[in-house]
C-alpha positions in Angstrom: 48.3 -40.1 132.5 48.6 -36.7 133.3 47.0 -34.1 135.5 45.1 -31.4 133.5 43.8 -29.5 136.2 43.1 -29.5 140.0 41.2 -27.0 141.8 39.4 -27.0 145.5 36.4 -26.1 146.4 34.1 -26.5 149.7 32.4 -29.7 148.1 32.8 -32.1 145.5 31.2 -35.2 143.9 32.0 -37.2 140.6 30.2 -39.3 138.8 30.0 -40.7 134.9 32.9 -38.4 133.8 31.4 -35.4 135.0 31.6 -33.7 138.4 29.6 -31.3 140.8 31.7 -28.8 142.3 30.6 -26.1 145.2 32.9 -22.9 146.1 35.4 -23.9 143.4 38.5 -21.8 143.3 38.7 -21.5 147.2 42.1 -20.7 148.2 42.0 -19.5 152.1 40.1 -20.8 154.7 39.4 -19.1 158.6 39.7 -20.1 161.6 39.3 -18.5 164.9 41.1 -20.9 167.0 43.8 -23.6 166.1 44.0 -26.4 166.0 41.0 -26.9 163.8 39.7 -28.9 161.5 39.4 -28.4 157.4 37.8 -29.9 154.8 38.5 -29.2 151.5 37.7 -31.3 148.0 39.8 -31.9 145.2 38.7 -32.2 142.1 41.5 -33.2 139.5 41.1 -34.3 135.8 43.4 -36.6 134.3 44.5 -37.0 130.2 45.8 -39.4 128.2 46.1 -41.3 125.5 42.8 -43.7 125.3 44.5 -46.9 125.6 45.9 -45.3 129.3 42.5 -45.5 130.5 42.5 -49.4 130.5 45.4 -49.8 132.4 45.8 -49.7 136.5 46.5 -46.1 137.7 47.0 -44.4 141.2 46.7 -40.9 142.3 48.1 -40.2 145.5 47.2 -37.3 147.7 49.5 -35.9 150.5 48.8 -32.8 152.3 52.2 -30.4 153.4 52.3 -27.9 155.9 54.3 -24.5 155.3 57.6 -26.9 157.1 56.9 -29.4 153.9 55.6 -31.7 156.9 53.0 -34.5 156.1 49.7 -33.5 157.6 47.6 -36.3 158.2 47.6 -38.9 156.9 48.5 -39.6 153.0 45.5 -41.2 150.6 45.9 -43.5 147.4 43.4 -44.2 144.4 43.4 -46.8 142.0 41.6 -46.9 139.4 40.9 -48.7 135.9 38.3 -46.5 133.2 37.1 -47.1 130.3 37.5 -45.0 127.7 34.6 -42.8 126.1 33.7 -45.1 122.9 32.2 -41.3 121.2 35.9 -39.8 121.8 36.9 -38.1 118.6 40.0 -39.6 116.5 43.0 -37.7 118.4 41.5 -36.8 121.1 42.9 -37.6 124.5 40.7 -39.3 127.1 39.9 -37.9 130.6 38.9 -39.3 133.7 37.9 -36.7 136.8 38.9 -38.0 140.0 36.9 -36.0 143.0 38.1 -36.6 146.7 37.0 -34.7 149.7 39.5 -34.2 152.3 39.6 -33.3 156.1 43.0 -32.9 157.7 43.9 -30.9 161.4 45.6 -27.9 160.7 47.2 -27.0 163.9 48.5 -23.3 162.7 47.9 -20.6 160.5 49.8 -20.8 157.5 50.2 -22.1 153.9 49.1 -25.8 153.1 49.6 -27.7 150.0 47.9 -30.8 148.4 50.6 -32.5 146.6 49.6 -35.0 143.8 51.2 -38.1 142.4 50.3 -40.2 139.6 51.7 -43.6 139.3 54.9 -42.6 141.7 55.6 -39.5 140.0 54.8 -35.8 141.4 52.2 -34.2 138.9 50.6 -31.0 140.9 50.7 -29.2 143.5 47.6 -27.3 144.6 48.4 -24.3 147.6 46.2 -23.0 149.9 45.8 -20.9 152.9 44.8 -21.2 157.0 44.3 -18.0 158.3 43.4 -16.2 161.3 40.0 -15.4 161.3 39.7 -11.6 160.3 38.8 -8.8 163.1 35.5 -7.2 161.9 
């Protein structure tokens, strides 16, 4: 299994292989005062071979400060699927994995969710804590 794409947003839900995403593509959050807390979803979407699917899989989730130091704390999925019995000859099956997440960031600065599937690093999605703008 591989990741295909990840992206944040404000919310997310999945459900039946398809998923509802709100204020995708967000990529900075504001903040006033610090420490504060975020929440941010993930939505990712896995590929692979069909067979894959009826295996044991785990994503992982870890969320790095701009020091590469573990905020929070880290979170683990497992998961079994089965695979789309319509899938077109050759075509590889997906499974979309939506997580929302709330972590402390205690500075401004530039965040990362880091991905692992099955042990191995797949993605890493950046993002931004800023100060909150003067208007």
């Amino acid at each position: 299994m591989r990741v295909e794409w990840a992206i944040l947003s404000r919310y997310a839900e999945g459900s039946a292989g398809v998923a509802t995403i709100v204020g995708a593509g967000i990529d900075t959050f504001y903040s006033a005062e610090f420490p504060v807390p975020i929440q941010a979803a993930l939505t990712v979407q896995l590929r692979g071979h069909p067979e894959e699917l009826g295996e044991t899989h785990e994503i992982s989730l870890r969320i790095l400060d701009a020091n590469l130091e573990l905020v929070g704390e880290a979170a683990s999925i497992t998961f079994e699927a089965e695979p789309n019995p319509h899938l077109e000859d050759g075509w590889e099956a997906g499974v979309l994995v939506a997580v929302n997440n709330q972590f402390v960031a205690e500075t401004a600065g530039t965040y990362s969710i880091e991905i692992d599937v099955d042990g191995a690093h797949a993605k890493s999605v950046p993002f931004r804590v800023l100060d909150q703008p003067e208007e």
